[in-house]
N, C-alpha and C positions, 0 to 999 in steps of 0.2 A: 290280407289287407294291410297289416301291419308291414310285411315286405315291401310293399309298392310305395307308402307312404314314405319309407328310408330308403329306400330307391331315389324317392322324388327329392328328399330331403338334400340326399346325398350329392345330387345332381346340380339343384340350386344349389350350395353349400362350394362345388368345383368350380362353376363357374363365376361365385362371387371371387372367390379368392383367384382363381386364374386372370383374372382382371384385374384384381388390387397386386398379383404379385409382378406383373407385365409394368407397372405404375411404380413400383416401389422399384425395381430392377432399373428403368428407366432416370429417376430420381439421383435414391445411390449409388448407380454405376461410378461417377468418378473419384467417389471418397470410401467407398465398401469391396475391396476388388474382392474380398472373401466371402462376398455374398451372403453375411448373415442376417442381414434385413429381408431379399428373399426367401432364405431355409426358417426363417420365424413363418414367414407365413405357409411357407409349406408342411410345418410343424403344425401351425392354427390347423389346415386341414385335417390332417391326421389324428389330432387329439380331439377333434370337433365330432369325426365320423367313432372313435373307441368311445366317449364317451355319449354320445347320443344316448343309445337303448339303457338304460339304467339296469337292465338284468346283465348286461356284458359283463364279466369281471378281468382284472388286469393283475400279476402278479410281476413286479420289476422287481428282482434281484442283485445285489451285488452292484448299485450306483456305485457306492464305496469303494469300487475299485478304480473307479475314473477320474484324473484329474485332468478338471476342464481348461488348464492351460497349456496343456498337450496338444498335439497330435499325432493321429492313430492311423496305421493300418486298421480296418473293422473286417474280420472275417465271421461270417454267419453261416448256419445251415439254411437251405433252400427248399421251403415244403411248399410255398403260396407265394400268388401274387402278395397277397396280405402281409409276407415279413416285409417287405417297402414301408408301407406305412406304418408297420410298429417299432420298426429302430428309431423313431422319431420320440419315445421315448425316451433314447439316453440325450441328457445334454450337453451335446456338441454339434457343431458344427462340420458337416460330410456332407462329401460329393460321392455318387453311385458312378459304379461300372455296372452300364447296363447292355444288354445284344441290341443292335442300331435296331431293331424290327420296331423294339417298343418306343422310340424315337418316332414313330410313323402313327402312331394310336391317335384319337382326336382328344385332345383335353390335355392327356397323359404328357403325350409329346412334347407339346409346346410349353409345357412344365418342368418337364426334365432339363429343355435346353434353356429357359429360365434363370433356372437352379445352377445351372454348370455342368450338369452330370456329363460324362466319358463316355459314349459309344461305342461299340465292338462291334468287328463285325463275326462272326462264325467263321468255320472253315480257314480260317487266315491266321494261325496262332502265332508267328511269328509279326505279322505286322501289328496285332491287336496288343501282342504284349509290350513292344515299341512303347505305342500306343498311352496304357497302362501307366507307364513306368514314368514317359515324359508327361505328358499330363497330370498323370498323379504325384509328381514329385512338384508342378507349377502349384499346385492348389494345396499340398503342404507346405512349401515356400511362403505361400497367402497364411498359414495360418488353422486351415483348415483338414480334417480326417478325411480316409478315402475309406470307404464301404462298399466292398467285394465278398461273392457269393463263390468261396474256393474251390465249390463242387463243380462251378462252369453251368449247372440249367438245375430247375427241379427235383428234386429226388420222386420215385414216383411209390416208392415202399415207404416214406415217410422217416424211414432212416440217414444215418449222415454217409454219405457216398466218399468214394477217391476223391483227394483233392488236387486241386491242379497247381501250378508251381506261379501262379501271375501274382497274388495278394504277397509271397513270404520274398519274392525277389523286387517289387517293388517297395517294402518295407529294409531291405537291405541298401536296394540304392539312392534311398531317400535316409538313410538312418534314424528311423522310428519304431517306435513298441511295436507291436502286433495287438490285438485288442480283441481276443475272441466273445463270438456274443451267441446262444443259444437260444433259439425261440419252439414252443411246442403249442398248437391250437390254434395255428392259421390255417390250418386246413380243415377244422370244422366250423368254421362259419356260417355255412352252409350245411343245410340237414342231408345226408346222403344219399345221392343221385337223384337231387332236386334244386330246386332256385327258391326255396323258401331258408330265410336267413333263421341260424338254429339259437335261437335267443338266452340259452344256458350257456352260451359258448363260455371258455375259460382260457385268456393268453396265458401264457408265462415267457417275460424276457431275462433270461439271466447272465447276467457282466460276471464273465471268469478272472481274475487274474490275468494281469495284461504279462506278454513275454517282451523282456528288458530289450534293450536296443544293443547292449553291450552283448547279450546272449545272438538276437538275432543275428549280430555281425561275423560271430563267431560259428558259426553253427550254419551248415553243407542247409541249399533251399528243399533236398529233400526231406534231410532227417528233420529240418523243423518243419511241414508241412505233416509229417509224420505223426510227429510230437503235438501238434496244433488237433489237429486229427481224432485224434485219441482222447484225449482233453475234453473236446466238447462233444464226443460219441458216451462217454462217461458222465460229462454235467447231464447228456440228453438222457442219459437214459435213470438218472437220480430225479430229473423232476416227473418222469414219469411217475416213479413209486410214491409219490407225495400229491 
């Protein structure tokens, strides 16, 4: 019962705000081209749905390391739909590189293109990282962080996988930090191999040490994917023991 009801919640709750953020995007558009008056209300979303159930807990780590008059490269691991809406706890302002599929979703979509977010398509790595790179360097131009999944899809062992070369060469040809961020407990949300929501659940987001723009400039797009890599397979596997 409790599942349905935050279902239902959940539901009203997208579509209030997919309406107010349609209005405000509308509004803003010619004095906000950073679109931070949309990313607040896609923020409201996200912090509406964590904290709803009062048993949720949230562990954010390591704000301290961001300064919000930056902008960032954001590379994350990829275990859930769910890390989306919990990078909305760091405060800044970011645009997603996401697969054009989820561009197609009903709610989701017309959210995303809202937002700003960057579309890829699969199979097309040369055009996609194009892509990437010119887009992602217009929306740090505006001001604002780009937030890329450097694994390219899911991990499906809940481990941090190979990274791909799109997030550390777009941070090279835009000259900015890199910004690694670690999440662990989006993929228990859910009670396992069920659709009832697992109400102990426990996030953790942890902000590592951003890597310098002078370092990233200097430094081959593999070894610091390498380097990045490593980093947050190590943060990942330290908030596990805690």
């Amino acid at each position: 019962m409790l599942t349905l009801l935050f279902a239902i919640y959940t539901l009203i709750e997208l579509t209030f705000w997919f309406i107010v953020s349609w209005i405000v995007l509308a509004v803003c558009y010619p004095f906000d081209k950073a679109r931070k008056a949309v990313h607040w209300c896609s923020k409201m979303i996200c912090m509406m749905f964590w904290k709803a159930p009062f048993t949720w807990k949230q562990r954010i780590i390591g704000l301290e390391n961001i300064d919000r008059s930056k902008s960032y490269v954001i590379t994350i691991n990829h275990q859930s739909m769910a890390d989306i809406i919990s990078l909305y706890f760091l405060p800044l302002n970011f645009r997603w590189v996401s697969k054009q599929e989820v561009f197609r979703m009903p709610y989701i979509g017309p959210m995303l293109i809202a937002h700003g977010d960057i579309p890829i398509q699969r199979g097309r790595a040369a055009e996609s990282m194009r892509k990437v790179i010119n887009d992602g360097k217009m929306w740090i131009s505006r001001g604002a962080s780009i937030a890329i999944f450097p694994e390219g899809t899911r991990s499906k062992t809940g481990e941090i996988q190979r990274f791909k070369g799109g997030a550390f060469a777009l941070a090279k040809e835009a000259g900015v930090e890199i910004l690694p961020v670690v999440m662990d407990g989006t993929t228990k949300i859910f009670k396992p191999k069920s659709i009832w929501f697992n109400w102990r659940n426990v996030l953790t987001v942890k902000v590592l040490p951003p890597i310098s723009a002078e370092k990233v400039a200097a430094t081959d797009t593999s070894e610091l994917a390498n380097e990045v890599h490593d980093m947050m397979v190590e943060a990942l596997a330290e908030i596990r023991k805690n």
